[in-house]
ROKE-33174 format. One record per residue (C-alpha): residue number from 1; x, y, z. Coordinates in steps of 0.5 Angstrom, whole numbers, plus 500, padded with zeros to 3 digits. Layout:
residues N
NODE	NUM	X	Y	Z
...
end
This chain:
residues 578
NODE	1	267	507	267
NODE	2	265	513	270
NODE	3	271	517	276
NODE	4	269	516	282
NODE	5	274	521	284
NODE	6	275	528	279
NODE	7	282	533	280
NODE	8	282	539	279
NODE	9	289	543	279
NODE	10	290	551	277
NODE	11	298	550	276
NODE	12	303	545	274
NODE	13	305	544	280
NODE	14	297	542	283
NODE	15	298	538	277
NODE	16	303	535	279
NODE	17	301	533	286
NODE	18	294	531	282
NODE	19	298	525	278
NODE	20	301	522	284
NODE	21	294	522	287
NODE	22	293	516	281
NODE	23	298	512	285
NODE	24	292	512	292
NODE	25	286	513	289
NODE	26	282	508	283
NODE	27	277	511	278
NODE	28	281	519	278
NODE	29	281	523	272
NODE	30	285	530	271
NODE	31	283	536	269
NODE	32	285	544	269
NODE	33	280	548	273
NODE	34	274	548	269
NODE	35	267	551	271
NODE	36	264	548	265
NODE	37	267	541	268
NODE	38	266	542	275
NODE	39	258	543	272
NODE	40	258	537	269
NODE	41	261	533	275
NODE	42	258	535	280
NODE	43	254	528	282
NODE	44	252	526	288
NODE	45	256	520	289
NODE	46	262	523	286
NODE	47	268	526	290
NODE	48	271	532	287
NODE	49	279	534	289
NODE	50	280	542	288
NODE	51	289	543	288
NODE	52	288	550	290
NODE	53	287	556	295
NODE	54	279	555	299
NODE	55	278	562	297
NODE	56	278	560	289
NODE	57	274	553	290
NODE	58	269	557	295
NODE	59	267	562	289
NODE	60	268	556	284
NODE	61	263	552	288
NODE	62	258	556	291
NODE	63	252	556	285
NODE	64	252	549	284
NODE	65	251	547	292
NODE	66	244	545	294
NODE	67	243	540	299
NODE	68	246	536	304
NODE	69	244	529	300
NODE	70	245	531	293
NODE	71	251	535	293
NODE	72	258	530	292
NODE	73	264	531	296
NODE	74	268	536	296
NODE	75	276	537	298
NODE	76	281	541	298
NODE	77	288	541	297
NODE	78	293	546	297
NODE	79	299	547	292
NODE	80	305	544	296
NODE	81	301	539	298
NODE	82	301	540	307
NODE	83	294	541	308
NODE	84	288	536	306
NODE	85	281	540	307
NODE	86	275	537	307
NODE	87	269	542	305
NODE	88	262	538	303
NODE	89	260	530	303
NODE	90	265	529	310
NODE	91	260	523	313
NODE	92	257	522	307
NODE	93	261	520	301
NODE	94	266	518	307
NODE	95	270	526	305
NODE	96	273	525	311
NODE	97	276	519	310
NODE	98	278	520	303
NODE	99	281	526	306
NODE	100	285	523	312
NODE	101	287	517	308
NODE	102	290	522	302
NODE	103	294	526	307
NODE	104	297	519	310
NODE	105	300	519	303
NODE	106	303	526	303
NODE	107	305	525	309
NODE	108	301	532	311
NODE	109	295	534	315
NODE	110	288	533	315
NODE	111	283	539	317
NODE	112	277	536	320
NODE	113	272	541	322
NODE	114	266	537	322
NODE	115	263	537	329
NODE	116	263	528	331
NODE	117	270	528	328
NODE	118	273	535	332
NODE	119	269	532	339
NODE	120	273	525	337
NODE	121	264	522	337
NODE	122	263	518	333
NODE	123	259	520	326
NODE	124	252	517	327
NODE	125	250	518	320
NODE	126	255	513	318
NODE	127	254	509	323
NODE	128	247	508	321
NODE	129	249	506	314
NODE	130	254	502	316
NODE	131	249	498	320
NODE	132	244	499	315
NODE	133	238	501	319
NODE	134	233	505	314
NODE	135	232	512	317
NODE	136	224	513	318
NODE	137	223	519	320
NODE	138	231	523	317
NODE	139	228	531	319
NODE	140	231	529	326
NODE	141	237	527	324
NODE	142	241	534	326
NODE	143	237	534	331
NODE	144	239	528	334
NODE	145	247	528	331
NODE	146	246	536	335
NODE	147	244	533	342
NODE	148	250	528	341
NODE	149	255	532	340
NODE	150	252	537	345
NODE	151	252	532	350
NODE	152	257	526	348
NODE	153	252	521	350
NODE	154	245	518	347
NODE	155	239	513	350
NODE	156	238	507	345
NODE	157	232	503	345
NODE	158	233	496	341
NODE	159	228	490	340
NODE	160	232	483	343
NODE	161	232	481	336
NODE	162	238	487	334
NODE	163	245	483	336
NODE	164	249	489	334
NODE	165	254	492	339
NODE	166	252	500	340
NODE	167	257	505	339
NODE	168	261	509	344
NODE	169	256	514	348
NODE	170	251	510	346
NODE	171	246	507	353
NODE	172	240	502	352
NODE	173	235	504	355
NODE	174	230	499	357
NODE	175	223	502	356
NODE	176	221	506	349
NODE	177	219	513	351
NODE	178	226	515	355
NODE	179	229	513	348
NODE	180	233	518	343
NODE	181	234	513	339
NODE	182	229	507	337
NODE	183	232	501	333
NODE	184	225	497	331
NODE	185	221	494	326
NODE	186	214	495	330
NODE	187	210	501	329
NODE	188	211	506	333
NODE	189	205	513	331
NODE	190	209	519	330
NODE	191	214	520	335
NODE	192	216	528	336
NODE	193	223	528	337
NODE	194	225	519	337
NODE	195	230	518	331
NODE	196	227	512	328
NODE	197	231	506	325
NODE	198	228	501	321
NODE	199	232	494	321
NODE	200	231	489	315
NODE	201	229	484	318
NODE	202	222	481	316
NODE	203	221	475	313
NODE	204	215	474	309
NODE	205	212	467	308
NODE	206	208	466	302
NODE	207	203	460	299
NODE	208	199	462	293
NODE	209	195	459	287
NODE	210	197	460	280
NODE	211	192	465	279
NODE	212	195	470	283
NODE	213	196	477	281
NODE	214	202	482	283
NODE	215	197	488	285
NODE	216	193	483	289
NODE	217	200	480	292
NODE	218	202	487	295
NODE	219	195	489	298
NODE	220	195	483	302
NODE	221	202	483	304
NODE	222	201	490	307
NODE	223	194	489	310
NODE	224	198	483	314
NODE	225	203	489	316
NODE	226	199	494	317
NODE	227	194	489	322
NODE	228	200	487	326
NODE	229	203	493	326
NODE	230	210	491	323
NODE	231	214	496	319
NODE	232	214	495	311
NODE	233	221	498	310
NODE	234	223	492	315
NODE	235	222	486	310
NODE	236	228	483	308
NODE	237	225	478	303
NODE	238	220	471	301
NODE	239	221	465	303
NODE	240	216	460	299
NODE	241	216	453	296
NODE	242	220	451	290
NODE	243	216	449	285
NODE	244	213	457	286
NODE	245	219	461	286
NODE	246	219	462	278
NODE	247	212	465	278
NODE	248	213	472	274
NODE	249	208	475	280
NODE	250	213	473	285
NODE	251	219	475	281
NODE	252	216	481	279
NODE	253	214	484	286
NODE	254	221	481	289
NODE	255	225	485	283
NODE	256	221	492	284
NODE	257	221	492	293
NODE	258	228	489	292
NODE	259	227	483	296
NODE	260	230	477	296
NODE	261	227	471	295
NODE	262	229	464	298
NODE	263	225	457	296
NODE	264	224	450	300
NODE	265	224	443	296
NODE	266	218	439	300
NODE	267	223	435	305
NODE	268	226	441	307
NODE	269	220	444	309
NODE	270	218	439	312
NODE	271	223	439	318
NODE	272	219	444	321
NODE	273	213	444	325
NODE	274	208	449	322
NODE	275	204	453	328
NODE	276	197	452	324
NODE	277	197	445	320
NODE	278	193	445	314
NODE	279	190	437	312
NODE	280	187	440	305
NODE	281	194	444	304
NODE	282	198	438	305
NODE	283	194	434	301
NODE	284	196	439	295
NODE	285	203	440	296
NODE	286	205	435	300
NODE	287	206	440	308
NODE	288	203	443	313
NODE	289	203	449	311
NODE	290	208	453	306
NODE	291	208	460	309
NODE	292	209	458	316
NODE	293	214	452	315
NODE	294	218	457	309
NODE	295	219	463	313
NODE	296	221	459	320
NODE	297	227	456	315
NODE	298	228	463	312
NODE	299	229	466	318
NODE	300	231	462	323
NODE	301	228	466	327
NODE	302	222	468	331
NODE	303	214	467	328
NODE	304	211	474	329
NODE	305	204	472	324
NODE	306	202	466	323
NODE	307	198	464	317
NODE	308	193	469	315
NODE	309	189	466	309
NODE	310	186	470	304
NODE	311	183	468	297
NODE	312	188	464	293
NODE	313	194	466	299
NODE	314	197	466	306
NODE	315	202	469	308
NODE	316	206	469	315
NODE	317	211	474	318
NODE	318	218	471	322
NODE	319	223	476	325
NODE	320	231	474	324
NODE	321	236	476	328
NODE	322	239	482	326
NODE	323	246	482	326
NODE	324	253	486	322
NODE	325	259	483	321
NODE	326	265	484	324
NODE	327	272	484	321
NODE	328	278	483	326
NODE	329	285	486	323
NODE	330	291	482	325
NODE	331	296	490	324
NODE	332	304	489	324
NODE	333	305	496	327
NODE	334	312	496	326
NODE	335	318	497	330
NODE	336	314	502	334
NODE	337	315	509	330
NODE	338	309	512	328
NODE	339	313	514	322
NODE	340	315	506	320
NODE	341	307	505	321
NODE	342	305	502	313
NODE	343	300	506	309
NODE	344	294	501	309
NODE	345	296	500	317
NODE	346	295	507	319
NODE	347	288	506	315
NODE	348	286	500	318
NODE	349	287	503	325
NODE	350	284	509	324
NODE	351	277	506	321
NODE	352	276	500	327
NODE	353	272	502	333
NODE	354	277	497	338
NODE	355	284	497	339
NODE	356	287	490	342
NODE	357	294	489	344
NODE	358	300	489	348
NODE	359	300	496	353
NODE	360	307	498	350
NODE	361	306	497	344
NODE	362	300	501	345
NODE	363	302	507	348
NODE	364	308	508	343
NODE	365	302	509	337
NODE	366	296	513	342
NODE	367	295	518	338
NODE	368	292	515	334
NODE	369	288	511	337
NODE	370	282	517	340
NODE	371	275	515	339
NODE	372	277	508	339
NODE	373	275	502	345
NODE	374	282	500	348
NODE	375	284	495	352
NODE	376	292	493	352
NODE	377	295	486	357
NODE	378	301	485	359
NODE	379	307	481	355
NODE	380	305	474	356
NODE	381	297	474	355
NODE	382	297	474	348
NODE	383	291	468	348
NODE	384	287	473	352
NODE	385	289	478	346
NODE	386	287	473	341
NODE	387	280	471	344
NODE	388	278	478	346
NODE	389	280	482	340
NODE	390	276	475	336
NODE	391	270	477	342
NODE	392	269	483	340
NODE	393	269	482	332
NODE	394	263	476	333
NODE	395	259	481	336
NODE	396	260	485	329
NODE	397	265	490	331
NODE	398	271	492	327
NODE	399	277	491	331
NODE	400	285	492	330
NODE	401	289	487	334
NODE	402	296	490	334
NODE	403	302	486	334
NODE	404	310	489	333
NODE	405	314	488	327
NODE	406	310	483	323
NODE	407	304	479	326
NODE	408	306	473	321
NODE	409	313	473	324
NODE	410	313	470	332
NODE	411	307	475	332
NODE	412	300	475	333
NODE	413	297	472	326
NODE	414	298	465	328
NODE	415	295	465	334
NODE	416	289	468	332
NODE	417	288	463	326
NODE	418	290	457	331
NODE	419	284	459	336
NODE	420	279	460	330
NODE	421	281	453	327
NODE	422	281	449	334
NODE	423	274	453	335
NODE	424	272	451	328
NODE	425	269	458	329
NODE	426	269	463	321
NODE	427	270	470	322
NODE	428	272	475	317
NODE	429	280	476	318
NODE	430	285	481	314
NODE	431	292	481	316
NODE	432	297	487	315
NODE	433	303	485	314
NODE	434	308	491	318
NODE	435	315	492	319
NODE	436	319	486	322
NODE	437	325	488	327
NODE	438	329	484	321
NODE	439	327	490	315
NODE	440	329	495	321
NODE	441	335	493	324
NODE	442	338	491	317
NODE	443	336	497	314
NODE	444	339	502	321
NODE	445	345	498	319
NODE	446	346	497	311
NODE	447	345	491	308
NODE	448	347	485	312
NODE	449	341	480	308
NODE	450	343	481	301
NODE	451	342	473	300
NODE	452	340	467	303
NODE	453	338	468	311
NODE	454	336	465	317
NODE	455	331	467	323
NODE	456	331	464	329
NODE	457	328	467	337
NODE	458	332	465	343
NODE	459	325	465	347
NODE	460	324	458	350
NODE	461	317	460	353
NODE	462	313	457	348
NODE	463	319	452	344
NODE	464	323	448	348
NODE	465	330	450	348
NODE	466	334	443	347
NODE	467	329	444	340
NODE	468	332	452	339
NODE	469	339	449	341
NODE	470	339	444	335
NODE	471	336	449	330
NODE	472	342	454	332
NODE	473	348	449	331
NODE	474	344	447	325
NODE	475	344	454	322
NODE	476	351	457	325
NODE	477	354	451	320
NODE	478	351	454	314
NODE	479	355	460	311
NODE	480	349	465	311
NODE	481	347	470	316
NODE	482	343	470	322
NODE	483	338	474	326
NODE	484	337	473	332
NODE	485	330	475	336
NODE	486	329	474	343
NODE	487	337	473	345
NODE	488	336	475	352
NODE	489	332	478	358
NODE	490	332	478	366
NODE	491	330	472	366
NODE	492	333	469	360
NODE	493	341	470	361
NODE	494	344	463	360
NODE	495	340	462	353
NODE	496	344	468	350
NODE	497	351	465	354
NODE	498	350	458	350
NODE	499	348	460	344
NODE	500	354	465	343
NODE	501	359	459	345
NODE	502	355	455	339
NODE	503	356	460	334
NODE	504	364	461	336
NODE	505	365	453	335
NODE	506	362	454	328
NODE	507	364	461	325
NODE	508	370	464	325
NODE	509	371	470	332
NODE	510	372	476	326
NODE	511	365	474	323
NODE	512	362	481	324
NODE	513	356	483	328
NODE	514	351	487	329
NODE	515	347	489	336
NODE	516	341	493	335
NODE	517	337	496	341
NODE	518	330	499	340
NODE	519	330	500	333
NODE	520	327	506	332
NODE	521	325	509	338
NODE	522	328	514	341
NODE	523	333	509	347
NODE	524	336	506	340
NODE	525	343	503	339
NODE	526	347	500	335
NODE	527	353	497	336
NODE	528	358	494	330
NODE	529	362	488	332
NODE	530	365	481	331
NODE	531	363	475	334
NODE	532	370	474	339
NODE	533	369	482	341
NODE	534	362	481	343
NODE	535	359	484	350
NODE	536	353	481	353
NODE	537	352	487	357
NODE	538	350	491	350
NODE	539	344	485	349
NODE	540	337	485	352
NODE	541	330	483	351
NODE	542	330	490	346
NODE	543	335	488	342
NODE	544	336	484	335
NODE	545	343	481	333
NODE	546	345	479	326
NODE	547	350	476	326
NODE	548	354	476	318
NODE	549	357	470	313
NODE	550	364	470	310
NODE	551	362	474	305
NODE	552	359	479	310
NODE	553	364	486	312
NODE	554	363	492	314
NODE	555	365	500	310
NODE	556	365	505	315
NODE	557	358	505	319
NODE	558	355	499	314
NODE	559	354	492	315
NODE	560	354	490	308
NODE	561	353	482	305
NODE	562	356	481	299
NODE	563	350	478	293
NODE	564	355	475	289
NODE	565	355	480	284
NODE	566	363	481	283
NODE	567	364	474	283
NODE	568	359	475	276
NODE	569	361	481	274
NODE	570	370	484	272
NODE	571	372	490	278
NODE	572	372	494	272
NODE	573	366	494	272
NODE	574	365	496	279
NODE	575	369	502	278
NODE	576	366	509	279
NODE	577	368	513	273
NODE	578	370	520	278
end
C-alpha cells in the first residue's frame, strides 16, 4: 500500500518526533530530507510532513510547486515539536486538519493561516465536497470564497428538491438572479459571477430493445437532457426492468458515467402508476410503461420527463430529493478541563458544524467552539437536548452532543438512544467516551478503585428513592468501595443525611473517605477523612465521594486500595533495595 502521508526529518531529534507521528497517522513512511524523494513524492492526493525550518521546506519545495488542484499537501513542523504550519492543500487535502489534529497530539499550536479559517468561516470549497455538489463553473471559485470572506455572508439560491442545511453565513434567497451561489440541476446559460453547483440527483428511466447500441443509447440520453434543459453532470443513475440490467450496452455505459444502475421485477413496477401507459408495451413485458414506472420507483421522487419514445427506446427522467447524511456524536468531555478533554473528543468537536449541551459545561470548553451553531439549556432539559441535537443531524448536520465526565455513565448517551428506539428513527451515531468523575477523582486522590467497586447516584429526579435506598444498603454490606454521585444539593440535603446513616450501620466509622469538589477545575477541593469524621458542609452538588473498603488506607495524601498483591506476594519481595 502506497503512504498517504510521507515524513521527512533532517536531524535525529525530527526523527524522533516523525516516529511518534506512527502512533496518529496510517499509511506514514520516514525518510531523511531527500530532494530526489520529495520529487518522486510529490502526489496530488498525498500529504507531505517537513520536521524542519520553513525557510529549508520553502527552497526544497518551491520548483515542484505548480497548481492549486495537483499540488499534495504540505506541513511543516518544527524540530521540538510546538508548532504545526500548514503551507499547501490546507482545504483540499484536509492540511489544515491534518495540521490541528497533529498539533492535539503534540500538545503544540497549530498556525492557520488560510483566510476561512483566520476569519472563523467556514471553508466553502470543502463544503462543497463534502455535500458532493459538481462544480460547473470552478474559475469562480476564488472569487466567490474572496466575497465570502470579504463580506462573511453569501446569497444562496437551491431548487426545493435540495433538503440540505446551509452553512453559517449562507442566506437563501427566493429568485435565481440575486444569487451568488445556485444550487440546481437545470441549465442555466452562462452565468458571469453565479458559482454554480450541480447536485446528483437525476434518475434516468430506460426501456429498450435488445438491438440497442451504446453510441445510440448516449445520444439519446443527451438529446432528452438537452431538450429539457436538465444538466448531464446531475445523473445519478439507471433505473430499468430486470430482465435488462444484465445487457452489456447498459453496463457498459453505466460503468464508463460512473452511474448506478438499479432494476424492478415486473411486480414491483407494478405498484406505480405510469403517466403515459403503453397497451403494445404491457402486451410485451407485462407494465405500463418500463421508463416511467422504473424511475418514479428509483427516485421516489418527482417525474420531470415523462416517456420520450425513440426507435428501440424510452427514456423518462425523475428527480429525487437530494440530501446528506448527518451524524450525531454523543462527546464525554470530561470533568470539564480542556486538558482532560480525549484526543478523538477534542477532533470531534472541532469537525461538527453544531454544538448542543448543558450551558456549564459549554462555557467551560468555549474556546473551541468558534465557527460552530451553539445552543446550550439548562440542567434539567436534557430531553430537549437530546431531540435538538437529533433534529439537527436529521437534517444532514454534523452535530456534537456534549455530556460531562462519560456520556454513557448517568450521561447522555442513553437518552439519545432510548428516543431513536421509542421513534423507531435511524441515524448515524458515535459515542466518545470521556472521563468519568470516578477516573478523575480517583486519579487526584491515588488509587482508591484497584479492585472490585460499586457505583451509585444519590439523585431521585429520575430513579425513585426507596429504589436507591435498597441499592445503597445492598452495596454498603459488600466489602468493596463506593462512588457516590449526586450526594447533595440545594434541594436535596436529607438524601445525603440518610445515606451517611446506611453507610455507618454497615461499615465500620474509620472506613477512609474521600470528598472531592470539582475535580479539575480551578474551585477543586479535596478532603481526606473517615466515615465518623465526615462533615456535611464539605458536600454539594459538585462533589463526588468514595468511600473505601477494609482494605482501603491512606499514605500521606493518597487513598490507596490494596489489589491483594501482599496476600499473593512474600514482603520481601515488596521490599525497596535502597
Amino acid at each position: 500500500m502506497e503512504a498517504k502521508y510521507v515524513v521527512f526529518y533532517l536531524s535525529e531529534r525530527g526523527k524522533s518526533l516523525a516516529e511518534k507521528l506512527k502512533a496518529l497517522l496510517k499509511e506514514i513512511k520516514i525518510f531523511r530530507l531527500d530532494t530526489e524523494l520529495i520529487s518522486r513524492n510529490w502526489q496530488k492526493d498525498k500529504i507531505l510532513i517537513f520536521i524542519c525550518a520553513c525557510g529549508i521546506v520553502v527552497r526544497k519545495i518551491a520548483s515542484f510547486i505548480r497548481e492549486k488542484e495537483e499540488d499534495p499537501g504540505v506541513l511543516v513542523i518544527n524540530e521540538t515539536g510546538n508548532y504545526v504550519i500548514p503551507i499547501l492543500g490546507g482545504h483540499r487535502v484536509k492540511a489544515n486538519e491534518i495540521a490541528q489534529k497533529i498539533a492535539d497530539f503534540f500538545s503544540a499550536q497549530a498556525i492557520i493561516t488560510t483566510a476561512s479559517d483566520s476569519l472563523s468561516l467556514i471553508p466553502l470549497d470543502l463544503w462543497i465536497k463534502e455535500k458532493g455538489f459538481l462544480i460547473k463553473n470552478p474559475h469562480l471559485l476564488p472569487g466567490i470564497m474572496a466575497l465570502f470572506n470579504q463580506k462573511g455572508t453569501l446569497k444562496l439560491y437551491k431548487e426545493k428538491a435540495i433538503k440540505i442545511p446551509l452553512f453559517k453565513g449562507a442566506y437563501e434567497v427566493e429568485k435565481i438572479e440575486e444569487a451568488e451561489i445556485v444550487i440546481t440541476n437545470r441549465r442555466i446559460g452562462k452565468p458571469k459571477k453565479q458559482l454554480i453547483l450541480i447536485p446528483k440527483n437525476l434518475w434516468l428511466g430506460i426501456g429498450f430493445h435488445e438491438n440497442i447500441k451504446e453510441t445510440y443509447l448516449e445520444e439519446a440520453i443527451k438529446k432528452v437532457l438537452e431538450e429539457s434543459e436538465l444538466e448531464e453532470g446531475a445523473l445519478k443513475g439507471i433505473a430499468t426492468l430486470d430482465k435488462k440490467a444484465t445487457h452489456p450496452v447498459l453496463l457498459s455505459f453505466c460503468a464508463s458515467k460512473n452511474l448506478k444502475l438499479v432494476s424492478f421485477s415486473k411486480e414491483e413496477l407494478e405498484k406505480v402508476k405510469a403517466l403515459t401507459p403503453s397497451k403494445r408495451v404491457c402486451e410485451a413485458v407485462g407494465v405500463e410503461s418500463v421508463s416511467e414506472q422504473a424511475v418514479l420507483l428509483a427516485s421516489k421522487g418527482t417525474l420531470l420527463v415523462p416517456k420520450r419514445i425513440f426507435p428501440d427506446l424510452t427514456i423518462a427522467v425523475a428527480e429525487e430529493d437530494y440530501q446528506v447524511k448527518g451524524k450525531l456524536y454523543v462527546v464525554g468531555t470530561g470533568p470539564g478541563d480542556i486538558n482532560y478533554l480525549t484526543l478523538k473528543a477534542l477532533q470531534v468537536l472541532r469537525e461538527v458544524e453544531v454544538i448542543v449541551g448543558y450551558r456549564t459545561y459549554i462555557k467551560l470548553l468555549e474556546p473551541l467552539f468558534y465557527n460552530k451553531e451553539v445552543y446550550s439549556f439548562s440542567m434539567t432539559e436534557e430531553i430537549e437536548r437530546a431531540k435538538k441535537a437529533i433534529a439537527e443531524a436529521l437534517i444532514g448536520k454534523k452535530v456534537a452532543l456534549i455530556s460531562g465526565g462519560d456520556p454513557g455513565i448517568y450521561g447522555m448517551a442513553g437518552l439519545v438512544l432510548e428516543i431513536l428506539a421509542f421513534n423507531k428513527v435511524s441515524i448515524d451515531v458515535e459515542v466518545i467516551p470521556g472521563i468519568s468523575a470516578l477516573n478523575a477523582c480517583s486519579a487526584l486522590i491515588g488509587a482508591p478503585l484497584m479492585n472490585d467497586f460499586a457505583v451509585i447516584s444519590l439523585s431521585d429526579r429520575l430513579t425513585p428513592w426507596n429504589e436507591i435506598e435498597k441499592r445503597l444498603e445492598l452495596f454498603a454490606q459488600l466489602d468493596i468501595p463506593l462512588v457516590v454521585y449526586n450526594p447533595k444539593s440545594q434541594k436535596r440535603v436529607n438524601q445525603f443525611l440518610r445515606a451517611w446513616e446506611i453507610l455507618k450501620s454497615f461499615r465500620s466509622p474509620d472506613t477512609v473517605v474521600a470528598v472531592v469538589v470539582s475535580a479539575t477545575r480551578e474551585s477543586q477541593k479535596i478532603y481526606l477523612t473517615t466515615l465518623k469524621e465526615l462533615k456535611e458542609d464539605w458536600i454539594d452538588m459538585h462533589s463526588t465521594l468514595i468511600v473505601g473498603s477494609s482494605q482501603s488506607f491512606f499514605f500521606g495524601k493518597w487513598f490507596i486500595t490494596s489489589r491483594g498483591y501482599k496476600k499473593k506476594y512474600s514482603e520481601n519481595e515488596f521490599l525497596l533495595n535502597l
